[in-house]
C-alpha positions as CSV (number, residue, x, y, z in Angstrom):
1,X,88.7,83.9,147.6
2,X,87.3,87.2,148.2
3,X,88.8,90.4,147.0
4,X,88.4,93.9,148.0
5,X,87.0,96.3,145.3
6,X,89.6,99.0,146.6
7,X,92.6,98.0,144.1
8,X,90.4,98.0,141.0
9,X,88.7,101.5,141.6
10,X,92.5,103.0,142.9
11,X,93.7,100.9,139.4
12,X,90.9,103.4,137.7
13,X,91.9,106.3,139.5
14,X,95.6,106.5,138.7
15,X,94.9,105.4,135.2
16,X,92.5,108.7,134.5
17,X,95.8,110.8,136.6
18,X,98.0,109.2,134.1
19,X,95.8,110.0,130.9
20,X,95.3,114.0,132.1
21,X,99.3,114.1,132.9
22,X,100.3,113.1,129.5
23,X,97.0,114.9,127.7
24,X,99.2,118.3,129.7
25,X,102.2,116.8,128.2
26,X,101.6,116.5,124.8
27,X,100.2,113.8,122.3
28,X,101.5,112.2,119.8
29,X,100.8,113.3,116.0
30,X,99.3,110.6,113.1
31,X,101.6,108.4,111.8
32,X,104.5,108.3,114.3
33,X,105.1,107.9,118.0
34,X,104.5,110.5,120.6
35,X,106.5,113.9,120.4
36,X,106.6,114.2,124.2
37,X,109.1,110.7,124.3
38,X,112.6,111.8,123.9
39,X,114.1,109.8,120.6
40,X,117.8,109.7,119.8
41,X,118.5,111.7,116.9
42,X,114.9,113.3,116.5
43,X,114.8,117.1,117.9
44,X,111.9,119.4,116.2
45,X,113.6,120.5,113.3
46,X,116.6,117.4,112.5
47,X,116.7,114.1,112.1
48,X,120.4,112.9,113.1
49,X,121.6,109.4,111.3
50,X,125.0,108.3,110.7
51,X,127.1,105.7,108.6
52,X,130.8,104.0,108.6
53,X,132.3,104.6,105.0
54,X,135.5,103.2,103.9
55,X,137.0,106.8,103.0
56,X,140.6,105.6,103.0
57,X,142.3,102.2,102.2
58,X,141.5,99.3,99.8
59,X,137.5,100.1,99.2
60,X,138.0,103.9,98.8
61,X,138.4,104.3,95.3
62,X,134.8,104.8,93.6
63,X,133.0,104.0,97.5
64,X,133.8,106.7,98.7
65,X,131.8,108.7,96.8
66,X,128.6,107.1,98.4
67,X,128.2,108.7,101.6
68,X,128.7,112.3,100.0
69,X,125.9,111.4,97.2
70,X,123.6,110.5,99.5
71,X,124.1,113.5,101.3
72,X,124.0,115.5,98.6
73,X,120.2,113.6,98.1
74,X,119.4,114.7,101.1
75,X,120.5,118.3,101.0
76,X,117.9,118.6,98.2
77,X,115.2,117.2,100.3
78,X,116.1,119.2,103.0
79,X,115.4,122.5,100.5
80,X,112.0,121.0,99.5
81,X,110.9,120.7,103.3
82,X,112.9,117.7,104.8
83,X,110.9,114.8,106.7
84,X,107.5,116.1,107.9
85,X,109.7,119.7,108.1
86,X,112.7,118.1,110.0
87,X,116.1,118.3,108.1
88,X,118.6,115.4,107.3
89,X,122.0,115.4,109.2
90,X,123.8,112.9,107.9
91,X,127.2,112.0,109.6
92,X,129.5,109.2,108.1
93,X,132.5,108.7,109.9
94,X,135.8,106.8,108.3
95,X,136.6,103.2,108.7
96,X,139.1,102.1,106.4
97,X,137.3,99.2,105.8
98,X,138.8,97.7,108.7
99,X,135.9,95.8,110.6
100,X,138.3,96.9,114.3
101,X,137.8,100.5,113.3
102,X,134.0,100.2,112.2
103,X,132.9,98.8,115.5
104,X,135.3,102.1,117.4
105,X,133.1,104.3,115.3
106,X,129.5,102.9,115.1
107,X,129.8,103.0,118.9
108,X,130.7,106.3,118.8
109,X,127.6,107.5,116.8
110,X,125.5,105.3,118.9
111,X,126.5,106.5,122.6
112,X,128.5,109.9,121.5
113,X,126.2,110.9,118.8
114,X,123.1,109.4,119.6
115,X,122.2,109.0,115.8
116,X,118.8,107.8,115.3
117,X,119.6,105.3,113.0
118,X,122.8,103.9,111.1
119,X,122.3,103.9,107.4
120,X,124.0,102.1,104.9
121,X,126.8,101.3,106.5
122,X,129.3,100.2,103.6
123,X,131.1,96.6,103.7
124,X,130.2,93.0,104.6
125,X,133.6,92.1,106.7
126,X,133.3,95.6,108.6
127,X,129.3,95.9,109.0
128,X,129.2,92.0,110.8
129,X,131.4,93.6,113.4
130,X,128.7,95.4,114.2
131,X,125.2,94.2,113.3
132,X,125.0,92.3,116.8
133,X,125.8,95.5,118.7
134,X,123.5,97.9,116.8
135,X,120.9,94.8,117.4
136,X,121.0,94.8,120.6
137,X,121.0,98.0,121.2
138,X,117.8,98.3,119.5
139,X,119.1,101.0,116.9
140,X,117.8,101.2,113.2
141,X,120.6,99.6,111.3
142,X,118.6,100.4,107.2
143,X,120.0,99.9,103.8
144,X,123.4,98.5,104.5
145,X,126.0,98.7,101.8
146,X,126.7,94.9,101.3
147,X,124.6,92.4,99.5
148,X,125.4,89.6,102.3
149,X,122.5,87.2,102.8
150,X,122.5,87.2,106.7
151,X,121.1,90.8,106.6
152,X,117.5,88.8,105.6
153,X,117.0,86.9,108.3
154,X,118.3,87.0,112.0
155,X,118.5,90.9,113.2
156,X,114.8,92.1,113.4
157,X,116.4,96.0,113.5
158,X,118.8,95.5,110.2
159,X,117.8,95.6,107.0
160,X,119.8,94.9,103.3
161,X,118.6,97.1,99.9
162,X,120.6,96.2,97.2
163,X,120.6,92.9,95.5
164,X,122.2,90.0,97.7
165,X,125.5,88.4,96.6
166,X,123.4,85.0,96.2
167,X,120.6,86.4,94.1
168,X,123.2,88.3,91.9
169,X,125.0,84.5,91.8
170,X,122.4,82.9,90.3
171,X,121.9,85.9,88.0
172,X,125.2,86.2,86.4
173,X,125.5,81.7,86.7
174,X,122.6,81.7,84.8
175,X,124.3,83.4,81.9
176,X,127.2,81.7,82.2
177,X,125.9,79.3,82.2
178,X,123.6,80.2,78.9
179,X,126.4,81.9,76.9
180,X,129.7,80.0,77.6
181,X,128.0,76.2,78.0
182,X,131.1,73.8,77.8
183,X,133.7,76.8,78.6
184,X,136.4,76.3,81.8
185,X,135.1,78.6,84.1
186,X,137.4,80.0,87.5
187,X,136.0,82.4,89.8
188,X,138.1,85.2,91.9
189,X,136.2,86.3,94.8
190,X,137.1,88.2,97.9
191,X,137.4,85.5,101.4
192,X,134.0,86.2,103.1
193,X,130.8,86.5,103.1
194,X,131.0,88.7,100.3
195,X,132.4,86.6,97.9
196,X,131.2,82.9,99.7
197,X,127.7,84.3,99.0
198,X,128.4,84.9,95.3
199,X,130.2,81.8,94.8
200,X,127.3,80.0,96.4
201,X,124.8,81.4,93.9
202,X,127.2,80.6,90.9
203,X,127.8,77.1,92.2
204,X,123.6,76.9,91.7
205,X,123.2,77.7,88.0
206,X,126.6,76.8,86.7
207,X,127.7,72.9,86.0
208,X,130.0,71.7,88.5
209,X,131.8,69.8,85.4
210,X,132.8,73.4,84.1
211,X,134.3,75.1,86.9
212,X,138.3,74.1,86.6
213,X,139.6,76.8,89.3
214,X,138.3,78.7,92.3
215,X,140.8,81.6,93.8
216,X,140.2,83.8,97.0
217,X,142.2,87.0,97.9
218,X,141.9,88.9,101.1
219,X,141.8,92.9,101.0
220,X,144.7,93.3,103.1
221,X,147.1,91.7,100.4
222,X,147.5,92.9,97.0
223,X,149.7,90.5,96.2
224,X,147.2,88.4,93.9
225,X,149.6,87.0,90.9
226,X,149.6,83.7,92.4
227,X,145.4,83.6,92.4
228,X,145.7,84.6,88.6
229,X,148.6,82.4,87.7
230,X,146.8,79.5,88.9
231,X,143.4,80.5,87.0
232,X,145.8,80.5,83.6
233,X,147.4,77.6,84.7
234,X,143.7,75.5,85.0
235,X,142.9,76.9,81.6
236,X,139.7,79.2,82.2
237,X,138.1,80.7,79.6
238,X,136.0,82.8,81.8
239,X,136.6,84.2,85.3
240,X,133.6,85.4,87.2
241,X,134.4,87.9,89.6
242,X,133.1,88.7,93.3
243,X,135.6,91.7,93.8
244,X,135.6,95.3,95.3
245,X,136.8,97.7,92.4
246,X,140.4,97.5,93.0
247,X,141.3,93.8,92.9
248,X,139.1,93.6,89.5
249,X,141.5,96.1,88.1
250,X,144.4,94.5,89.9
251,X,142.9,91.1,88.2
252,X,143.0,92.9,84.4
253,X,146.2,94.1,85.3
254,X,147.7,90.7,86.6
255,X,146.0,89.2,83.8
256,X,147.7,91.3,81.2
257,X,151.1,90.6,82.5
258,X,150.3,87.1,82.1
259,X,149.3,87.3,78.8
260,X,145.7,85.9,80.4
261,X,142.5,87.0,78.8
262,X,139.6,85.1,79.7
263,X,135.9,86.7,79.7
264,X,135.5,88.7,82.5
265,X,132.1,88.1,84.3
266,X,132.1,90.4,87.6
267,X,129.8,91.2,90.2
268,X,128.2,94.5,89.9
269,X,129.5,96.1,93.0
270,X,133.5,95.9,91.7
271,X,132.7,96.6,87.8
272,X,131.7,100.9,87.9
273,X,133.3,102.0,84.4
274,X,134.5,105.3,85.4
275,X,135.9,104.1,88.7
276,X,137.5,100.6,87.1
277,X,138.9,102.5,84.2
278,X,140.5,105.6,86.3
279,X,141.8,102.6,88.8
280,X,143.3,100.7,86.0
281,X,145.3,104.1,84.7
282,X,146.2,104.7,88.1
283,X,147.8,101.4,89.1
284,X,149.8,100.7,86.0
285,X,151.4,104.9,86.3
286,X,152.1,103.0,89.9
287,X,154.3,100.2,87.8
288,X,155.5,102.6,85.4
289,X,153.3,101.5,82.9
290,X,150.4,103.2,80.5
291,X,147.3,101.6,79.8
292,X,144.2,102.9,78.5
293,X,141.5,101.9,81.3
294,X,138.3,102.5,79.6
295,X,139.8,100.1,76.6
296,X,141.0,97.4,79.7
297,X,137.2,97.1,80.7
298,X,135.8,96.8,77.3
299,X,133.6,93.9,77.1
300,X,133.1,92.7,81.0
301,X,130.1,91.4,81.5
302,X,128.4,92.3,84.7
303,X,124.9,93.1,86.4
304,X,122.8,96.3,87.6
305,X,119.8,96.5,89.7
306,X,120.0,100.5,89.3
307,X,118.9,102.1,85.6
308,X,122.3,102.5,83.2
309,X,124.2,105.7,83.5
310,X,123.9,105.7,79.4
311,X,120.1,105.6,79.4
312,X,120.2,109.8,79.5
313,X,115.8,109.2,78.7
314,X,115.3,107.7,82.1
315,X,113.5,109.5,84.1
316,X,115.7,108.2,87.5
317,X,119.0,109.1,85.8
318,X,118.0,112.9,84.9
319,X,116.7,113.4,88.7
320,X,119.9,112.7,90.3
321,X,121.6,114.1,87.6
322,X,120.6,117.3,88.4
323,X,120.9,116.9,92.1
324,X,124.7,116.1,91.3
325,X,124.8,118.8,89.2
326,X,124.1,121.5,92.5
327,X,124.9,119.3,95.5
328,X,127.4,117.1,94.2
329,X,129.4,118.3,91.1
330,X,133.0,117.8,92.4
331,X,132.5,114.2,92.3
332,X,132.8,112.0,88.8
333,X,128.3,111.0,88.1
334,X,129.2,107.7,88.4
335,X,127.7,104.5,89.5
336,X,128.8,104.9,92.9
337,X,127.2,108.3,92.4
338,X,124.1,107.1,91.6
339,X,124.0,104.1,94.1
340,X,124.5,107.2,96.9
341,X,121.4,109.1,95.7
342,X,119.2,105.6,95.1
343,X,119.6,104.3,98.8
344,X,119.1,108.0,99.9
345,X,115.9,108.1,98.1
346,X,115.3,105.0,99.8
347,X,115.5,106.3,103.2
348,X,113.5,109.0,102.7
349,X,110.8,107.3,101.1
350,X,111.1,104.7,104.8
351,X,111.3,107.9,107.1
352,X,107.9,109.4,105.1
353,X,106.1,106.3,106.1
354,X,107.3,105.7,109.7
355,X,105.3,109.0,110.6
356,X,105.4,112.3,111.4
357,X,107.3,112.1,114.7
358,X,108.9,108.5,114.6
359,X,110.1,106.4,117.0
360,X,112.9,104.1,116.2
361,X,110.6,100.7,115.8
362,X,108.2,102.8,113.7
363,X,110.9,103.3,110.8
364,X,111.7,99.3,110.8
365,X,107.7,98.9,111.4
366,X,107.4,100.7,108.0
367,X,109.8,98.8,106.0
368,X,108.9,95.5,107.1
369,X,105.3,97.0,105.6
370,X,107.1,97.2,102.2
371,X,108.9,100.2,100.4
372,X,107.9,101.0,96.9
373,X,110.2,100.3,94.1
374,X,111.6,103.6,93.6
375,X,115.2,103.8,91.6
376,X,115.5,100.1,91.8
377,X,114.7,97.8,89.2
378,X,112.9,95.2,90.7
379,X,110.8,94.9,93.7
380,X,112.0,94.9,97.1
381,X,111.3,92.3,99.4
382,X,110.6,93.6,102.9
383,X,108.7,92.2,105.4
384,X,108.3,90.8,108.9
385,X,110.5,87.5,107.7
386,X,112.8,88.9,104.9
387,X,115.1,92.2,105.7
388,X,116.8,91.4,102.6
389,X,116.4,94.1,99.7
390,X,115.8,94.3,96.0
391,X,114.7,91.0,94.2
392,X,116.5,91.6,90.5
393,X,118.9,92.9,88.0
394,X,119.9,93.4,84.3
395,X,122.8,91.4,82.6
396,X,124.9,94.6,81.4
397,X,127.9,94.9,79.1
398,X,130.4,97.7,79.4
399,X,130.9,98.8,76.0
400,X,133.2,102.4,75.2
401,X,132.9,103.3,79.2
402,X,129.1,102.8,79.6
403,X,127.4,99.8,80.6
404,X,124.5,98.8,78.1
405,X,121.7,96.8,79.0
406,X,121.6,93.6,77.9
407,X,118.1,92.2,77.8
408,X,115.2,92.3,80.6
409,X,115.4,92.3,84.3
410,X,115.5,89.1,86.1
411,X,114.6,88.6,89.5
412,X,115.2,84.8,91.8
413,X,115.1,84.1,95.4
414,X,118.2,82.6,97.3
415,X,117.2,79.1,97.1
416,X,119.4,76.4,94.8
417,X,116.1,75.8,93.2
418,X,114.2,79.1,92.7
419,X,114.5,79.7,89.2
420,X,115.3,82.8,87.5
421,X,113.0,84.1,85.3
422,X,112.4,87.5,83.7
423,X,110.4,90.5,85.7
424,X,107.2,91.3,84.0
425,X,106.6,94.6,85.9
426,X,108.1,98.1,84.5
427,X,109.9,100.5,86.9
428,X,108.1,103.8,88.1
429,X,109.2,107.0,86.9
430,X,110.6,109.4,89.1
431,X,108.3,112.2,90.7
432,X,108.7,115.5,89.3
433,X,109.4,116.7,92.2
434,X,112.1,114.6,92.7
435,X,110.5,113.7,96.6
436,X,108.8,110.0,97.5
């Protein structure tokens, strides 16, 4: 067939129009996409992200410190220059940790808002309400505040950060396994992913033969005496916990009523000594009671993939220390504290990378590329095929209010065969400067 040349030269011709209109526009500048596109949340001075945080009801105690640590992280970067000279805005709206009201409020930071990305939005019951949404919609959904599994694999624009439930599993199974061979072992984990995940990585390591009780609770019901009497009842030795911070301390306090003290094994995300001690006070002056809360955690065993708040030397610890200190000081330095700053660092070390005038697939572009280690103590593992976040963790001890290392880092993977062995690299020290 015979084709006229006229299509391919007018081709050329509005190709060069094309190339001198957006040359008159604008271009784009290294490591980012072009600053004459129009990208949600990025203007020339700000870049606009927002979060849901469970600042009232059954996760607020201790989480709700999060959102305001990393702010306050990112108020210091924003005096030391910001991203590329934009500043951090960082709105977190309340969700109660009710999964109805998170999808109400992502929607409105999304359409109302037009955030640029949604970052570390707190909760695995409330975030799967809406993972598919911010998917879909093609909006950065970084660091979320859940250690769930399904963040890996399955939502190219989501991506997890701290250890996942099934890693941290295997972790503390491992040394149940280890330290209380031929003990009755229950578990008391929360009914969803949260929980299902950490029972699944337990049920890896530890002998099916030695696990006499398994209990659930929901986080609408307080009323857990029944999942405690029936741990007694089966005769456990040792509970292993996958809890948010107020049904552990509801657990001790059960417990103590029942005259039930097993070991306490608990996941790391329910087990914060300042929060779980001033919880424990707090409930029993509820039941017209007194305890001492820092004595009630004494001795639970649980896990960290951050550096101990009692290691004053390390280099991570003083850094956000002093950012707490000037952006933060109304607020207990805690672990939830410290977890806020962390993933903040996180971020900006991600928004650094995606260039200096980002589009929104450049940020998940540059995480799938791999993130340095940072505050965390093992590796992450980022890349096209695995969203999932850091690789390891410590066995800690809470001993007088601190937790205390126990040991060296061990990192895993999620399969019922991947074994756990110890991490042979060291952690980075902070920069001086306190910016990525």
């Amino acid at each position: 067939m015979n084709r006229s040349h006229r299509t391919p030269v007018l081709a050329v011709a509005v190709v060069a129009v094309v190339a001198l209109v957006a040359a008159g526009c604008g271009s784009s500048s290294s490591g980012g996409g072009s600053s004459a596109v129009s990208i949600p949340g990025i203007t020339k001075t700000q870049i606009l992200i927002g979060s849901h945080q469970p600042l009232t009801g059954p996760a607020a105690p201790g989480y709700s410190e999060i959102a305001p640590a990393a702010n306050a992280y990112f108020q210091y970067v924003n005096a030391h220059g910001g991203i590329y000279g934009r500043k951090i805005k960082y709105t977190y709206l309340d969700d109660g940790y009710d999964p109805a009201k998170t999808a109400s409020v992502v929607r409105q930071l999304v359409l109302q808002d037009s955030v640029y990305s949604i970052f570390n939005g707190l909760g695995t019951p409330t975030h799967l309400a809406v993972v598919k949404y911010l998917n879909s919609s093609k909006v950065p959904d970084v660091f979320i505040a859940s250690g769930c599994d399904c963040w890996a694999t399955g939502y190219p624009y989501s991506f997890g950060w701290q250890l996942d439930y099934i890693r941290e599993g295997k972790i503390l199974g491992t040394y149940v396994k280890q330290h209380f061979a031929g003990k009755k072992i229950g578990f008391f984990y929360q009914n969803d992913e949260f929980g299902l995940d950490g029972v699944k990585g337990l049920s890896y390591e530890i002998p099916a033969s030695q696990i006499v009780s398994k209990q659930s609770y929901v986080p609408t019901n307080v009323n857990i005496g029944p999942a405690v009497a029936a741990l007694k009842a089966a005769g456990a030795q040792v509970v292993v916990s996958f809890a948010i911070p107020a049904f552990n301390a509801l657990f001790k306090l059960a417990s103590l009523k029942l005259s039930f003290n097993p070991t306490l094994v608990a996941s790391n995300v329910g087990t914060d000594p300042i929060t779980l001690a001033g919880l424990l006070q707090a409930f029993a002056k509820q039941g017209g009671a007194t305890v001492n809360g820092n004595a009630l955690t004494q001795g639970i065993i649980t896990d960290s993939y951050l550096p101990t708040l009692g290691d004053t030397g390390n280099s991570w610890i003083a850094l956000f220390k002093k950012v707490h200190d000037t952006y933060d000081a109304k607020a207990p330095f805690d672990g939830n504290v410290l977890y806020g700053m962390s993933v903040g660092y996180t971020f900006v070390q991600a928004m650094l990378k995606a260039g200096k005038n980002p589009t929104r697939a450049d940020l998940v572009k540059a995480i799938e590329g791999g993130l340095p280690q940072g505050p965390v103590v093992a590796p992450f593992d980022y890349s096209m095929t695995d969203h999932g976040g850091a690789q390891g963790a410590y066995i800690g001890v809470i001993k007088n209010g601190v937790l205390v290392q126990q040991g060296p880092v061990w990192v895993t993977d999620t399969t019922p065969s991947g074994a756990v062995t110890a991490f042979t690299g060291t952690q980075p020290a902070a920069p001086a400067s306190g910016m990525p």
